[in-house]
C-alpha positions in Angstrom: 185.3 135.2 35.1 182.2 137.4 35.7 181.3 140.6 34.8 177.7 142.3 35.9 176.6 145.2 33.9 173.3 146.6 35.1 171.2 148.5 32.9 169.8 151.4 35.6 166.7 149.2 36.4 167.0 146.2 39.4 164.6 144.2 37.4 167.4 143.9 34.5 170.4 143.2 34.6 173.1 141.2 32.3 175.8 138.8 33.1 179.0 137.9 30.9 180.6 135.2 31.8 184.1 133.5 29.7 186.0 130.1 29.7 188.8 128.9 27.0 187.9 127.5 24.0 187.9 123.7 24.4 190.7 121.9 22.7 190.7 119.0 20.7 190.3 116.0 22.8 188.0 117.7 25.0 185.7 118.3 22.2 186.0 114.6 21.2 185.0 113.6 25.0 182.5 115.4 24.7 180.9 114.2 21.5 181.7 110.2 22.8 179.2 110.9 25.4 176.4 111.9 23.1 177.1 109.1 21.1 176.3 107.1 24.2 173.3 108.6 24.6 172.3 108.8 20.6 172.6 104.9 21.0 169.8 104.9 23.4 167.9 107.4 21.9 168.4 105.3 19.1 167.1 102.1 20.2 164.4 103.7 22.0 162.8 104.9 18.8 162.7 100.8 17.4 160.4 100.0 20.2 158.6 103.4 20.8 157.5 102.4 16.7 157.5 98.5 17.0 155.2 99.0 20.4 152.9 101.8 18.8 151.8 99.6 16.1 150.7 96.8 18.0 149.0 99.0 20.1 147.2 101.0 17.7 146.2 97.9 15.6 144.9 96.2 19.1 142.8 99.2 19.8 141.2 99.2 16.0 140.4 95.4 16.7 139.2 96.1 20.2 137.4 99.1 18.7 135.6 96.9 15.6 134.8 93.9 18.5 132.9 96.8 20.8 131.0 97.7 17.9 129.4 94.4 16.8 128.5 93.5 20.3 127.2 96.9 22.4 123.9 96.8 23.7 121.9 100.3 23.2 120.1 100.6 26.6 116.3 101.2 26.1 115.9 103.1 29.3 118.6 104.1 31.8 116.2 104.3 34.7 115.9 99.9 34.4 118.0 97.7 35.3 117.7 94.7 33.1 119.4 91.6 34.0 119.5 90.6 29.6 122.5 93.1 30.0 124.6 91.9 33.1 128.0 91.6 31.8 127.4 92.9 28.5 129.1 95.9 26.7 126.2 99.0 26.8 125.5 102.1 25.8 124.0 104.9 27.4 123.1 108.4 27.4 121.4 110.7 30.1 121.8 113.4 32.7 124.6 113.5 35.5 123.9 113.7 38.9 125.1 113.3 42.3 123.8 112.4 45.7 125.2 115.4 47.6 126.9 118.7 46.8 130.3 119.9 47.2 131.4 122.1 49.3 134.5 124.9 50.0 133.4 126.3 53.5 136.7 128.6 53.7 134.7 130.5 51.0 131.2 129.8 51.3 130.7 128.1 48.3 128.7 124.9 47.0 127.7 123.6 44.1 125.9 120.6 42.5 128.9 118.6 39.8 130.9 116.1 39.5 134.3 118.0 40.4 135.1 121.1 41.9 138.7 122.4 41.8 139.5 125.3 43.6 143.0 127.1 42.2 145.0 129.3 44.5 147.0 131.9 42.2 150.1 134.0 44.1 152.0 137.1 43.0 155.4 136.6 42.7 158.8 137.6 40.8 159.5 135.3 37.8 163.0 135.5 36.1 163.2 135.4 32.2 166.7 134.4 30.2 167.8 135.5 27.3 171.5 134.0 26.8 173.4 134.4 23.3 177.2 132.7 23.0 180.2 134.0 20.5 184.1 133.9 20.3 186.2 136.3 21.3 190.0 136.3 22.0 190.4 132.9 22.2 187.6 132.1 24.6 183.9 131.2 24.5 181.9 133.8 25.9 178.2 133.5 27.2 176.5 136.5 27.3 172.5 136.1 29.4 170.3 138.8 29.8 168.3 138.3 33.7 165.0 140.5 33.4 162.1 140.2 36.2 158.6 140.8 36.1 155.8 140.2 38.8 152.9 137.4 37.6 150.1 135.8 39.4 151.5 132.1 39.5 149.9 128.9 40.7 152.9 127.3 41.6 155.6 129.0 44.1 158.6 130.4 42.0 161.6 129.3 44.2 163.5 133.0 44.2 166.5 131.5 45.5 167.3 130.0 41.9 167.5 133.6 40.8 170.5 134.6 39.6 170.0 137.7 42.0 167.4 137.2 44.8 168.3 140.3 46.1 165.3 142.9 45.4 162.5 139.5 44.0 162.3 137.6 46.9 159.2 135.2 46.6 157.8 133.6 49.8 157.8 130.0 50.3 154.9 129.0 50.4 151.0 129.8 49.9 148.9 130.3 53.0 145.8 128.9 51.3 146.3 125.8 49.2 144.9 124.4 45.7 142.4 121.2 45.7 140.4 119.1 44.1 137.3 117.5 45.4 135.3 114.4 43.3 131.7 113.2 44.1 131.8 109.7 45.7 128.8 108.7 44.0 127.7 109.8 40.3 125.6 108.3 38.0 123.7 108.5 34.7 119.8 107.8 35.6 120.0 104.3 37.7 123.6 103.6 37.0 126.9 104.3 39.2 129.6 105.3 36.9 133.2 103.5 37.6 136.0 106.1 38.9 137.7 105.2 35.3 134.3 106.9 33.6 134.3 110.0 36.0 138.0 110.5 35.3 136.9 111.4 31.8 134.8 113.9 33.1 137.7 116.9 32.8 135.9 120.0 30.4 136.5 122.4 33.5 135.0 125.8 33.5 135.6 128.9 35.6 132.8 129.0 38.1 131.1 132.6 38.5 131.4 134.2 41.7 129.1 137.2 41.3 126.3 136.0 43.1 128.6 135.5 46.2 129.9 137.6 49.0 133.0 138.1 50.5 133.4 135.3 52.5 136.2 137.2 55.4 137.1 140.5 56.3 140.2 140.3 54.6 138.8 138.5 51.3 137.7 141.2 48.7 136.1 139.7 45.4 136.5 141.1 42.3 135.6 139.5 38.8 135.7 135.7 39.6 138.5 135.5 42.1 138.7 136.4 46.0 141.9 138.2 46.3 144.1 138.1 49.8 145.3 141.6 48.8 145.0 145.2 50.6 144.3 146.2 47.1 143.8 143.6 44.2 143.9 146.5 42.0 147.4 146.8 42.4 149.2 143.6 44.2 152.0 143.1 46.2 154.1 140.1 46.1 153.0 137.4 48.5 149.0 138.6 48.0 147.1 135.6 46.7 143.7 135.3 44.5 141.0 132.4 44.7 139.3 131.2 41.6 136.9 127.9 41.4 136.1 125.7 38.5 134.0 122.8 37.9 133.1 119.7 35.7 130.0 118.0 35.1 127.6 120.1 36.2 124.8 117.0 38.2 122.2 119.3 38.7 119.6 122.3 37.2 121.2 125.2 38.6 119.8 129.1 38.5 123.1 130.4 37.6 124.5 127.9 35.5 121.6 125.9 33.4 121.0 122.3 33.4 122.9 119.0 34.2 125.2 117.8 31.9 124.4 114.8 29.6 127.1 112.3 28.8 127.6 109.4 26.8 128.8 106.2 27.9 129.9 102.6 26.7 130.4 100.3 29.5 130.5 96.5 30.5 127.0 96.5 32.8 127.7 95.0 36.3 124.8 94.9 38.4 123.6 98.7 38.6 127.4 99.6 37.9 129.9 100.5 34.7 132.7 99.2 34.6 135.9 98.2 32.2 134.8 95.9 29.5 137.9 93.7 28.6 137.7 92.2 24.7 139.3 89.5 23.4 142.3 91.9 21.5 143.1 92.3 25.0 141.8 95.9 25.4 139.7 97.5 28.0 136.8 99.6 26.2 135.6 102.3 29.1 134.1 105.4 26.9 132.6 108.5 28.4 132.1 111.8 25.8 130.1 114.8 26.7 126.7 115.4 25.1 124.3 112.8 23.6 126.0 110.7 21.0 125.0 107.6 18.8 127.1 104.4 18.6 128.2 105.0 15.4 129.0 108.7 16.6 131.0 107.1 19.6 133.1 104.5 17.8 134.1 107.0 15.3 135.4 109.6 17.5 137.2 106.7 19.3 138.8 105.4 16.0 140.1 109.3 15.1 141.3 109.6 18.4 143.2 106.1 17.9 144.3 107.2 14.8 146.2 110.3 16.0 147.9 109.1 18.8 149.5 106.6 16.6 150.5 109.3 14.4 151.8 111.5 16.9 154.1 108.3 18.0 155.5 107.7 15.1 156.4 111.6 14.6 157.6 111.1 18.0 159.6 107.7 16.7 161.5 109.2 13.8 162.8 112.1 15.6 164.0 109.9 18.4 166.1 108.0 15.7 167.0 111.2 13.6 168.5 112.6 16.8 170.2 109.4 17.7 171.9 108.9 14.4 172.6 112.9 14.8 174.1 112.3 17.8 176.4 108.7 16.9 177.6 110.4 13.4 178.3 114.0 15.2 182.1 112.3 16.2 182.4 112.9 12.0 182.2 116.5 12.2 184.1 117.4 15.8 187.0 115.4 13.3 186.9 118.3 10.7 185.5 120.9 13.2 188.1 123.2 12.4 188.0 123.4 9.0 185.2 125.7 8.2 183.9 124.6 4.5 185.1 121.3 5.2 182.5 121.1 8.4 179.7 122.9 6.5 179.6 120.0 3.8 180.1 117.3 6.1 177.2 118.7 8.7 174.8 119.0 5.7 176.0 115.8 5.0 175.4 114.1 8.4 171.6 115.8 8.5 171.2 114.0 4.8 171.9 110.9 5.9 170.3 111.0 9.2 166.9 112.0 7.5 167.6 108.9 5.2 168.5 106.6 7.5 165.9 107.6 10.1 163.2 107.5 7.6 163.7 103.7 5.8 164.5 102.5 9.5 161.1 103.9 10.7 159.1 102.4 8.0 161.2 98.7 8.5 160.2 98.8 11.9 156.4 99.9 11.5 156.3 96.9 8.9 157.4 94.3 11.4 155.0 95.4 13.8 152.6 95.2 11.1 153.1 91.8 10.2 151.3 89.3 12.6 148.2 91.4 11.6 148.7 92.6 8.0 151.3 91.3 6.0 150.9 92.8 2.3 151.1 96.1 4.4 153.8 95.1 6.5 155.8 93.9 3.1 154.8 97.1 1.3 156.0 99.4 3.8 159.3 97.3 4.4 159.6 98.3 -0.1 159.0 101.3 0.8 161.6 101.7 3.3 164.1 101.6 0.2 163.0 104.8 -1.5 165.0 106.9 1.3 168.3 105.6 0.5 167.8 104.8 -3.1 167.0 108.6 -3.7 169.9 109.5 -1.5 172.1 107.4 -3.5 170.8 108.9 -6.7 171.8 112.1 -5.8 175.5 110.9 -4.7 176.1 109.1 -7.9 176.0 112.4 -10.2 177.8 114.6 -7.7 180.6 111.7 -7.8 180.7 112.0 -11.6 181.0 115.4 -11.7 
C-alpha cells in the first residue's frame, strides 16, 4: 500500500508505505540469516587482528633494519657507484622534463600531476525515512526532498523515487582526468612510479591570470563554467576547475618547486623498492626537507595508527558478529517487552565481553613468534573482561 502526500512544493514530497507485522517464524528466519552472516563477520575479525599484528610488527622490524643501514647522499647531482643497491636518502627540488598540458582550456603548467575536475549541476535526492506500528502493521514513513548541487559524478535521476520534474542528464560532455609526468626526478635521480604516487597534496590551481578559452566558456573565480549564466545554473551546465601536485618548477604565479624527501634502494640513476630481510619493501617519499631520524619517525607513527585503527576495526567486527549469532535470544522473548529490554542489555554485555578478551587472545598469538612475555601478558589480560562480567553476575544472583 502507497499513499503520496505532497507538501505544495515538487521538490518535497512524502511517501507512506505499510506491510503486516511479521509473525513469529518469519522473525526467526530472519534472525538465522544474520547469524550466518555474524559467523563470518565473526571469523573475519580473528584474522583481520591475527594478520594486523604480524604486519605491524614486520613493518617496525623493516622500519628499525632501514634505519641502521640508509645511506645519507652527499650530493644529489652525483651519481656514486659506493651507493648502487644501497638504501638512500635524499632531499632536493622536483622537476620535470616537460610541462603538462590541457589544450581544451589553454592551460600548462610545470608539476608532477595535473588533475582537471569537471563539476555538473544536477538534482540530488535526500531521505529521511522513520518506521512505527500502527494497527497491526509496520508502517515506513520517508520524506523525498530535492535540491540542485554541482556534482562530480552523474546522479542517475532514474533511481529517484519521482524523476518526474529532476531529470539529470546522462552524462557529462567534458570529462575529468588526470595526467602524470613520465619523467620526474630529484636533482640527477629518476624517481620510481611507486615514489611519484606519494606525490598526492593537490591544490586548486588559480585561473585568474587566464582567459576564456571558447566563446561559450565564461570564467569566474577558479572554474570555467559551460553555463549561459554561472551566476545562476541550470541543470546540465557544467564548471571546470584544475589542481595540481608537486609543483617541478619556479613559477611567477605559484613560487618555487617543491622539495621532497626520499628513502630509496639506489639503482643506477633510479629509486626504486628496497626489499629488507622482515620481508618489507621500504619506498618513502614526504614533502619538505626532512632528516633520517625525522623520516623514520613519522613512518613508525604512521605504522602505529594503522594498527590501531585495525584493531578498532577488529573488535567491532567481532562485537557485531556475536551481536548478530546471540540476536536468535532476543527474537525468542521479542514479545515480551521487559523481558526483551533485560535480555538485549544483556546480549550487548556479553558481546562487549566476549569481543574484548577474544580480541586481546588473538593479538597475543600474533604476538608470539616475536614477543612472547607480551603475547602471554595480553592473553592474562584477556581474562579481566569476563572475570569483571562475572563479578557483576554473582551479586545480582544473590540478591
Amino acid at each position: 500500500f502507497q499513499q503520496f502526500s505532497d507538501t505544495g512544493s515538487r521538490k518535497e514530497h512524502v511517501k507512506i508505505t505499510s506491510e503486516p507485522k511479521p509473525g513469529f517464524l518469519e522473525r526467526l528466519s530472519e534472525t538465522s540469516g544474520g547469524m550466518l552472516i555474524g559467523l563470518v563477520t565473526f571469523l573475519l575479525a580473528f584474522y583481520l587482528l591475527f594478520t594486523n599484528e604480524g604486519r605491524a610488527l614486520r613493518t617496525a622490524k623493516s622500519l628499525d633494519e632501514g634505519l641502521s643501514l640508509v645511506v645519507p647522499l652527499d650530493s644529489i647531482h652525483s651519481i656514486s657507484q659506493q651507493n648502487e643497491g644501497r638504501l638512500v636518502h635524499l632531499a632536493g627540488a622536483l622537476s620535470t622534463s616537460k610541462p603538462l598540458f590541457d589544450p581544451s582550456y589553454g592551460l600548462s603548467i610545470q608539476a608532477v600531476k595535473l588533475k582537471r575536475n569537471v563539476e555538473m549541476y544536477q538534482w540530488v535526492e535526500y531521505e529521511d525515512s522513520k518506521e512505527y506500528e500502527e494497527d497491526g502493521e509496520i508502517k515506513k514513513e520517508t520524506k523525498y526532498s530535492y535540491n540542485t548541487e554541482w556534482k562530480s559524478e552523474v546522479v542517475n535521476s532514474r533511481n529517484f523515487d519521482r524523476e518526474i520534474g529532476h531529470k539529470n542528464p546522462s552524462a557529462m560532455a567534458v570529462e575529468s582526468f588526470t595526467v602524470v609526468s613520465p619523467n620526474v626526478q630529484v636533482g640527477s635521480f629518476v624517481l620510481s612510479k611507486g615514489l611519484v604516487d606519494k606525490i598526492d597534496d593537490f591544490k586548486q590551481l588559480s585561473l585568474s591570470h587566464l582567459e576564456d578559452p571558447h566563446a561559450d566558456v565564461t570564467r569566474r573565480e577558479d572554474y570555467f563554467y559551460h553555463s549561459d549564466n554561472p551566476r545562476h545554473p541550470e541543470v546540465g551546465d557544467l564548471r571546470v576547475s584544475f589542481f595540481y601536485a608537486g609543483l617541478s618548477g619556479d613559477d611567477p604565479h605559484l613560487g618555487s618547486a617543491d622539495k621532497v624527501t626520499v628513502i630509496a634502494r639506489q639503482r643506477g640513476d633510479q629509486l626504486v623498492p628496497y626489499h629488507t630481510k622482515s620481508g618489507d619493501v621500504l619506498e618513502i617519499l614526504y614533502l619538505g626537507d626532512l632528516s633520517v631520524e625525522e623520516v623514520f619517525q613519522k613512518e613508525h607513527e604512521s605504522n602505529t595508527m594503522k594498527t590501531w585503527a585495525l584493531r578498532a576495526a577488529g573488535w567491532l567486527s567481532m562485537f557485531v558478529g556475536i551481536s548478530l549469532m546471540t540476536r536468535i535470544f532476543y527474537t525468542l522473548v521479542d514479545w515480551f517487552p521487559v523481558v526483551r529490554d533485560l535480555v538485549n542489555v544483556g546480549l550487548k554485555a556479553f558481546a562487549v565481553c566476549v569481543a574484548s578478551s577474544l580480541s586481546l587472545l588473538t593479538i597475543s598469538v600474533g604476538w608470539l613468534f616475536y614477543r612472547p612475555l607480551w603475547a602471554l601478558l595480553l592473553a592474562l589480560l584477556s581474562i579481566v573482561p569476563i572475570l569483571v562480567a562475572r563479578s557483576r553476575v554473582l551479586p545480582k544472583k544473590q540478591q
